[in-house]
N, C-alpha and C positions, 0 to 999 in steps of 0.2 A: 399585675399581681405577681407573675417570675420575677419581674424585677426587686420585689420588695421580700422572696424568699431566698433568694439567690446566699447558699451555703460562703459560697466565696468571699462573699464581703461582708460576713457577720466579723463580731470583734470576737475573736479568742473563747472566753469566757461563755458565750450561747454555742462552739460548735460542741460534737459530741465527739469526746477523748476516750478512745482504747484504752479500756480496763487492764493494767497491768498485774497481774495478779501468781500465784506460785502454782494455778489450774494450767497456766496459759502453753507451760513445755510441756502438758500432756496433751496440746493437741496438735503443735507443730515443734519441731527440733528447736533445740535453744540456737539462737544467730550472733555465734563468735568469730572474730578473726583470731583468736588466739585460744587453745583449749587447755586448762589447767593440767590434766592429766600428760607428765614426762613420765619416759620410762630410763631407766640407767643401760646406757653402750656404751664399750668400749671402744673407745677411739686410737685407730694406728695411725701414725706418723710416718712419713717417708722414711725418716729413719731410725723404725723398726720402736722408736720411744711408746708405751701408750695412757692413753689417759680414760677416767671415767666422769661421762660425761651424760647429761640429759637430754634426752630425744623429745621428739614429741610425736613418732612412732616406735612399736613396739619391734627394735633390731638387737640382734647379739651386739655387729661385730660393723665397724663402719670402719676402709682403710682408704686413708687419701693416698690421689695418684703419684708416682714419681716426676719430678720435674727433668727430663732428660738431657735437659740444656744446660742444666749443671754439673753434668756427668762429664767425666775424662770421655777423651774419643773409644778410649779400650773396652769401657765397663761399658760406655752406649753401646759396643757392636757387642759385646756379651747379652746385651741385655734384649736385643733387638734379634737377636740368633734363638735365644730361648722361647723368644716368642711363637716363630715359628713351626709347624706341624712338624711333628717325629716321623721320619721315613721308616717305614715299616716295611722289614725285610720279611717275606716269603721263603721258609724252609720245607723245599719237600725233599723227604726222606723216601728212598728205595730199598723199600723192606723185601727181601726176599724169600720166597714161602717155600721152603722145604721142609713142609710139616709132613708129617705122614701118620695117621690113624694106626697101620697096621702097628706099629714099631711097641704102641700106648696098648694094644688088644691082650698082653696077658695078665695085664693089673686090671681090667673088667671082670666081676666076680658074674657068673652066668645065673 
């Protein structure tokens, strides 16, 4: 008797075919590889050109990186210096306190 109901080896036509229907994204997410909705960003250029262009996330501002290999050796070590953390110089100041109260006591109204 399994052998003779066995789903597997029916022709097409006797199995039972998922209802396709416009219910069917309100019970699970719609299944894209690609989603209609782009949003407009501007695209920067290495150099510095830019263009506007369709995302398919919602970004301002998207800049591609520089290629350093095609930089002169001058503007690589300019470029490679900037990168670099700022040294941050420490100023302390030696204030010296010769204030004195009494000097301010006759401008105090009693």
């Amino acid at each position: 008797m399994r052998k003779l109901l066995n789903i597997a080896n029916l022709p097409c036509k006797f199995q039972q075919i998922r209802g396709v229907s416009s219910a069917t994204a309100g019970i699970t997410k719609t299944h894209r590889l690609l989603y209609c909705r782009v949003y407009p960003t501007t695209l920067v250029q290495p150099d510095g050109s830019t263009i506007t262009i369709r995302y398919h996330e919602p970004r301002q501002i998207i800049q591609l990186p520089l290629d350093l290999t095609t930089l002169t050796e001058e503007e690589r070590k300019r470029r490679l210096e900037s990168r670099k953390p700022q040294i941050v110089m420490k100023v302390e100041e030696d204030l010296e306190d010769n204030f004195s109260a009494r000097k301010y006591l006759r401008y105090v109204k009693k």
